[in-house]
N, C-alpha and C positions, 0 to 999 in steps of 0.2 A: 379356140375356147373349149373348155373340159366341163359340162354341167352335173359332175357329181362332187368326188372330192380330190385335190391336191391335184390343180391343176400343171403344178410344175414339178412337184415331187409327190408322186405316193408311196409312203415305204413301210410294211408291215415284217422287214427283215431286219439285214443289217446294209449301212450306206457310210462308205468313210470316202470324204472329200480331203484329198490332200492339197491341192494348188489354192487358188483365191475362186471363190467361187460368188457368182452373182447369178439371182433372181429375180426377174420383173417381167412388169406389164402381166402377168397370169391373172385367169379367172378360174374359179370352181365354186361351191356348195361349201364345201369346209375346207381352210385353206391352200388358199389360190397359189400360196408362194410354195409352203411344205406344209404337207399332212404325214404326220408322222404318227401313224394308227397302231402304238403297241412296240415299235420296232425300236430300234438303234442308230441312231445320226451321227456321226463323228464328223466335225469339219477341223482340219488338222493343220488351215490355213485359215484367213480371214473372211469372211462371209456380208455382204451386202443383199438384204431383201428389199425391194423397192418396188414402188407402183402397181401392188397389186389387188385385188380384189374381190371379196366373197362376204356373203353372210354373217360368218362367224370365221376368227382366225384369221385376218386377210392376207397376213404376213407370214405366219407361224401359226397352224394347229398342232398339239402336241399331247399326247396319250401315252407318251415310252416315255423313252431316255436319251435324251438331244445334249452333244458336248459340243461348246464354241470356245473353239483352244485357242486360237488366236483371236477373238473379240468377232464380236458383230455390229451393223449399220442394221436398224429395220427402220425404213422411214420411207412416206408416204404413202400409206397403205391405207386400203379402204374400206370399213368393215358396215354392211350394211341394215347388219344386227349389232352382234355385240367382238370383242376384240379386235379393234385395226389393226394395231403390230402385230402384237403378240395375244395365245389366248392358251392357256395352261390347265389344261382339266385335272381332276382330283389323280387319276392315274402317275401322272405327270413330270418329269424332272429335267429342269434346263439348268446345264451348268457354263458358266462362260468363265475359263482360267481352266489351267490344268487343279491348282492349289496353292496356299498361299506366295511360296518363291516362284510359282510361275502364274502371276495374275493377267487377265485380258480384260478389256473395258468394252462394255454397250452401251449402244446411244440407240433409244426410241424418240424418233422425233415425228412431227408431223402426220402421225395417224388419226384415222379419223374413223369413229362408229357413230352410230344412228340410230343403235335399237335402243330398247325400252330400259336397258340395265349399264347403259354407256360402254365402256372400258377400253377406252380412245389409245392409250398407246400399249399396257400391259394388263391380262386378266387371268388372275390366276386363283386354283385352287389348289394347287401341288403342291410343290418344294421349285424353289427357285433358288442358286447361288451364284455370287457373282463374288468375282475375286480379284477384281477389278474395279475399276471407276465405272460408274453408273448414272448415265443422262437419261434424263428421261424430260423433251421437253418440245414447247408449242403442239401438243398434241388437243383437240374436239371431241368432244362427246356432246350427243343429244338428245330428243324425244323426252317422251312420257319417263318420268325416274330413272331421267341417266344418272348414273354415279360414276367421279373417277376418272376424268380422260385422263391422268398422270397413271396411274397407277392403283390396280383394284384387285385387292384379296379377300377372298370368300374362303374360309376354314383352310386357308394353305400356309404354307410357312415361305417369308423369304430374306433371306443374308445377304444383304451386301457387305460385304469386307471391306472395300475400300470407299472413298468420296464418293458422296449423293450429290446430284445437282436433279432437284425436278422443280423443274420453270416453266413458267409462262403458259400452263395447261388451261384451259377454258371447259365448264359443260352447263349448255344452256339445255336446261328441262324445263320440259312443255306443261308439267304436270301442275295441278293448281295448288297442290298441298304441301309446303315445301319441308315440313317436317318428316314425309317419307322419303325422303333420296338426302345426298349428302357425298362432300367430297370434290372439292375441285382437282386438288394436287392427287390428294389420297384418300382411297377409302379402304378403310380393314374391321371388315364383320364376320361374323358368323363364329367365334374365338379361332379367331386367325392371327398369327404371327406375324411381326415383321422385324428384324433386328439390323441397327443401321449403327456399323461399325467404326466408320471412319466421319470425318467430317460432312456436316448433312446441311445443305443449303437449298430450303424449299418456301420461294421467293413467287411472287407477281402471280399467283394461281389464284382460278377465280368459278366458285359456283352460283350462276343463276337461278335463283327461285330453290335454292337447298341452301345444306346445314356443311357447316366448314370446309371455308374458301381450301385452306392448306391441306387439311387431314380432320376428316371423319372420322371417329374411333368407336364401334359401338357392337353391342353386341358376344360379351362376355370375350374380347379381343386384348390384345399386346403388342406395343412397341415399343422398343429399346432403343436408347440412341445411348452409343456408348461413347461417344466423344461431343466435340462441341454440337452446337444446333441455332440456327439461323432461320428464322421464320419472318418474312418481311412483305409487306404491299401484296400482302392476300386480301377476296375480298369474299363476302357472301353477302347473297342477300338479304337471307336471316339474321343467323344467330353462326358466329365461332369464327369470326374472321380465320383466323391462323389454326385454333384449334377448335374441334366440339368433339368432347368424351362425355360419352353415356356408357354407363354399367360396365365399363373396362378401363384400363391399366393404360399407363403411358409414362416411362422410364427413363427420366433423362440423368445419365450419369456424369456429365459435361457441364460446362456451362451454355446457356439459354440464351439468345436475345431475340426477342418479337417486338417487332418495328412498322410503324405507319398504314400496318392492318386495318380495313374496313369491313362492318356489318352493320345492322340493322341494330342491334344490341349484343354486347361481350364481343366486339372488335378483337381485343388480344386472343383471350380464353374463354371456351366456355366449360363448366365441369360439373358433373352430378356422380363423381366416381371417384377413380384416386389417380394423382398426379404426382411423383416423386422427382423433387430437382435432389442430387444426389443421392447415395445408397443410406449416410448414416453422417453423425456427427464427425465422426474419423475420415469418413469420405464426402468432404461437402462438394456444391457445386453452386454457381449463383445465376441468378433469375435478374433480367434486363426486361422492363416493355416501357416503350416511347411512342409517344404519339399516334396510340391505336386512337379510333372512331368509333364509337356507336352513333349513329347519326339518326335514332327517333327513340331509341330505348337507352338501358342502364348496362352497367359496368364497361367503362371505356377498355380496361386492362383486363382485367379479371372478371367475373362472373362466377361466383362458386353456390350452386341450389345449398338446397336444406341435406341433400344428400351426401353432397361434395367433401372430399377433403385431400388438401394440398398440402403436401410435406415440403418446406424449400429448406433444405440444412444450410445453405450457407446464405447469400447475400441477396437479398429481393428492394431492385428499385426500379419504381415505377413514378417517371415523367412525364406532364404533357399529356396524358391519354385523357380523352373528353368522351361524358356522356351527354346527353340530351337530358335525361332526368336525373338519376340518382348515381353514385359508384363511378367519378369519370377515372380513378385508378381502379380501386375498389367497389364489387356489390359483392356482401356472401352473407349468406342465411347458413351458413354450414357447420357442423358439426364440426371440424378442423380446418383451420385454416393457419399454420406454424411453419 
């Protein structure tokens, strides 16, 4: 047991791994699997983090510049504050692929955090890219204003290039006010970036006692989904089943479908900001929501405040989605709604 930092790796230099390398069972203070304080990581073979455990990072702490050429496993890792898998400070750059003709795929699975700001499988303020396929799934988050066991960006930027899959992520918070936390699948604040290139399927994610089961979006923030988008059997217990955008941006240049989503009220959507299905008449894209729930409030499908406004340029149908009161496709008070 190592009770400072980087129980298994601490590297303030340079470190190049060429063979297959694996990491587990570590303890430390800030990550137990690699702390990588400023330095250079190269792993120039495939990389598994497993079973390990600290504070913050429990899998990956990272302050330099970390390449996973051949793909990486971080899963079941234990964070007893905040980032199970992975946790990515503002310094910070993880690249997994060499670049587009040489892409590698991560899977974050099964991490778990416990502090007060969640960020169960990835937590990032850097730049992250992935040029490869991207799992990120079954990961916990919990405590007072967890956000995010999927996936949580605070003022950082991240690319994935290829297929999204974040499933099945849970964060139960303890906190009583559920309008401060948010994010089961995803959360992206502080105008943070997130740009999601290839096909993006983010299904069965569920936040307790916060604001959007799938994706939080708030906070003068960005997400891009530059191909299709699949938002399905998210849940919260608020407001935003699939989605809640406050005072930021959300880009879908594909087509949409948001399905069998549960909340409190705006099961599909919720929006008090702008929401663009397509770039323009020339480049439309079309909007699908079925059988969302609100199950005590209004807008089964959609939800759009007085602030809101939703550009869909091409096709918007909405089936089946039920409210309890008012809006079981539709409720919008909104300034644009086309």
């Amino acid at each position: 047991m190592v009770n400072n930092n980087g129980g298994a790796i601490y590297n303030k230099g340079y470190i190049t791994c060429n063979g297959n390398t694996t990491i587990a069972y570590s303890t430390a203070r800030l990550g137990a699997g690699i702390y990588n304080d400023g330095g250079t990581l190269i792993c120039t073979g495939p990389i598994h983090v497993h079973h390990n455990k600290a504070p913050y990072g429990a899998g990956v702490y990272n302050s330099g510049t970390i390449q996973f050429q051949q793909g990486a496993i971080i899963d079941y890792n234990v964070a007893t504050t905040n980032g199970g898998g992975i946790f990515n400070n503002a310094s910070g750059t993880i690249t997994v692929g060499l670049d587009e003709t040489h892409p590698a795929d991560i899977n974050v699975s099964f991490d778990t955090a416990s502090g007060s700001f969640g960020q169960g499988g990835i937590g990032n303020s850097g730049t992250i890219i992935i040029y490869g396929k991207t799992t990120i799934n079954g990961n916990y988050a919990s405590k007072a204003f967890a956000r995010a066991a999927g996936l949580y960006n605070s003022g950082g930027t991240i690319i994935c290039k290829g297929e999204v899959n974040i499933l099945d992520n849970f964060v139960e918070s303890a906190t009583s006010s559920p309008t401060s936390t948010g994010g089961g699948g995803i959360a992206n604040i502080s105008a943070g970036t997130i740009n999601f290139e290839g096909t993006t399927t983010i299904n069965n994610n569920c936040h307790y006692n916060g604001l959007g089961g799938g994706i939080y979006n708030a906070g003068k923030s960005t997400i891009n989904f530059l191909s299709t988008a699949t938002l399905n059997n998210n849940y919260s217990s608020s407001s935003g089943g699939a989605i809640y955008n406050t005072k930021s941006f959300i880009n879908f240049k594909g087509n949409v479908t948001i399905n069998g989503n549960s909340a409190t009220s705006s099961a599909g959507i919720y929006n008090d900001s702008v929401i663009n299905i397509g770039t323009d008449i020339a480049h439309p894209a079309n909007l699908v929501l079925n059988e969302d729930t609100a199950r005590t409030g209004a807008g089964g499908g959609i939800y759009n405040t007085a602030n809101g406004t939703i550009n869909c340029y091409g096709n918007l149908t909405a089936t089946n989605d039920t409210s309890k009161t008012t809006g079981g496709d539709f409720e919008t008070f909104a300034q644009e709604l086309r």
